[in-house]
N, C-alpha and C positions, 0 to 999 in steps of 0.2 A: 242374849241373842234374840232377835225379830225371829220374825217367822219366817221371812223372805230367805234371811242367808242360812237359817235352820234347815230348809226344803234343797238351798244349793248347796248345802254340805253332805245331806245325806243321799243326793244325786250324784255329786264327785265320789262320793265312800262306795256307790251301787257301782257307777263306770269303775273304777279302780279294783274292786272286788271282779268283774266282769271281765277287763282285762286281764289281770291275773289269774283267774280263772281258766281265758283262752290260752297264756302261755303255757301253763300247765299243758293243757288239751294237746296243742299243739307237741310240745315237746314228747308229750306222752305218744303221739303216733308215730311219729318218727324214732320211737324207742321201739315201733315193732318191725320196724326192716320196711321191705318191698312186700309188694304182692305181686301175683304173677298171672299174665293173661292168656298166652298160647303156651303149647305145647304140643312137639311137633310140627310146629309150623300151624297148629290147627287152634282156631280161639273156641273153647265150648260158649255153650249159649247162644253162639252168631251163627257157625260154621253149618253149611247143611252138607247131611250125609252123602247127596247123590253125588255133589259137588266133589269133597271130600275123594270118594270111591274113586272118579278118575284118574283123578292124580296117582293114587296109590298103588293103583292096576297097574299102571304105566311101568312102576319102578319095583314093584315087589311081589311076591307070590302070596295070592287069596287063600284065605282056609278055607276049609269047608264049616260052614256057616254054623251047624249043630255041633261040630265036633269043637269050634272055637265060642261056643256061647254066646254067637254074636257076631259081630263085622272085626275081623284081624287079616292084620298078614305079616307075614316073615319079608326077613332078607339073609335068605338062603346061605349068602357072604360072609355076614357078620353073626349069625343067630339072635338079630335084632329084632322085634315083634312088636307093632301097633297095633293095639286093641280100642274098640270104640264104641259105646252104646248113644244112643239117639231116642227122643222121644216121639211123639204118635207121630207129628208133623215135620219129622225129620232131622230136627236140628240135633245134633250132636251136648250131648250132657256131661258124658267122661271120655278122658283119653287116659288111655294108657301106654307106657312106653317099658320093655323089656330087654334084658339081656340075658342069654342061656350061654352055656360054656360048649353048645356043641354048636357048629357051623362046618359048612363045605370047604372045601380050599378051592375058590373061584377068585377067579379078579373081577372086584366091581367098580363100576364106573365112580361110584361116591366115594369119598371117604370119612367112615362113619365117625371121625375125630371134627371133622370140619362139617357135615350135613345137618343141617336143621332140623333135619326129621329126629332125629334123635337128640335131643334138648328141649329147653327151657325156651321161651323167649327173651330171659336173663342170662341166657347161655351157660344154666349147667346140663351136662353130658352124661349118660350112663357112661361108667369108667373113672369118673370124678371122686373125688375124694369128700366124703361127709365134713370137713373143716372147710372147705371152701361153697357147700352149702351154707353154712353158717356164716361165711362169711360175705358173702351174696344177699342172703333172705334173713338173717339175727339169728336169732334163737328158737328151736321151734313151740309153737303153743304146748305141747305135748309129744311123748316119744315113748318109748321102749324095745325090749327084746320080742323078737316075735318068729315064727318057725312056716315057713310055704317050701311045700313040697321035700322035707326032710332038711332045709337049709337054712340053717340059725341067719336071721337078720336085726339090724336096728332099723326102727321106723323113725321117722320125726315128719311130724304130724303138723302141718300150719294150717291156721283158721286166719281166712280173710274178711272177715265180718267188716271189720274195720275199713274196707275202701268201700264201702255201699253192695246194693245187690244186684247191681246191672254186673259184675265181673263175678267173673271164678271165685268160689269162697274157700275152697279147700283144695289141697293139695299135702300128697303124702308121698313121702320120700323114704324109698327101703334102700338100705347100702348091707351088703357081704360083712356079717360080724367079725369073721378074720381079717379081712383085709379094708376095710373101713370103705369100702369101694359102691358109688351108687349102679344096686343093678334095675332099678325100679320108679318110676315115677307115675304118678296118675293127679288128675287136671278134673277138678269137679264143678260144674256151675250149679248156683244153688236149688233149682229144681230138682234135684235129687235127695 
């Protein structure tokens, strides 16, 4: 063999190595589900606090700011709670979304099965069942049993490393150990 078709063979073996490689890659990220960019209706990283606040006022009741560690409020109707932390320049970093088993008996205007505010932007729900997380997001990077406020949960823990770091990189997901049920989510961009 010349030199000439020796240089174009091992150029085809580099491309060919290269694309297989990429199919790999590729197929390899699409083995890890979605990622997920709002929460609440609220994307961290973009959303700013003050912005935020409005809206929230509007439809739910404020805590008191020491006693909730931060910027939250309830919906009195459902015992639904959005929690929010913000960095120096406002923008919002984590969401959290809650469910407690104590609420009022009021009628409210939303209904917390169909409200954004309590979801995903992939549309899971506190009330959901952890198999259709799974089945939404794959598999989580990590998980376990884990105990807040006396009340055994499972977490399942997803790391978004993988869509870059302009989005949310984490998100964890508590569900009711008995009843396999999501009462928890939280939405992290990666300056945290």
């Amino acid at each position: 063999m010349n030199r000439a078709s020796m240089k174009f063979w091992l150029c085809v073996s580099a491309l060919m190595l290269t694309v297989s490689a990429g199919a790999v890659s590729q197929k390899h990220n699409s083995e890890k589900g979605k990622n997920e960019l709002t929460l609440a209706a609220i994307q961290p990283g973009r959303d700013k606090l003050a912005d935020v606040e409005k809206r929230l006022n509007d439809r739910l009741r404020a805590e008191d700011a020491e006693a909730a560690g931060g910027h939250a409020w309830t919906d009195p109707c459902s015992g639904h709670r959005v929690a929010l932390e913000a960095d120096r320049a406002g923008v919002i970093q984590t969401i959290t979304i809650s469910s407690s088993g104590s609420h009022e008996n009021c009628k409210s205007k939303a209904d917390p099965k169909k409200d954004p505010l309590w979801a995903t932007g992939l549309g899971i729900r506190l009330g959901d069942l952890s198999e259709h997380v799974v089945e939404v997001y794959g598999a989580p990077s990590s998980g376990g049993p884990s105990v807040k406020q006396g009340h055994e949960l499972e977490l399942m823990f997803y790391m978004f490393d993988w869509a870059g770091t302009d989005v949310p990189q984490v998100m964890e997901i508590s569900c009711d150990k008995e009843t396999g049920r999501v009462v928890e989510i939280m939405l992290a961009f990666p300056s945290l």
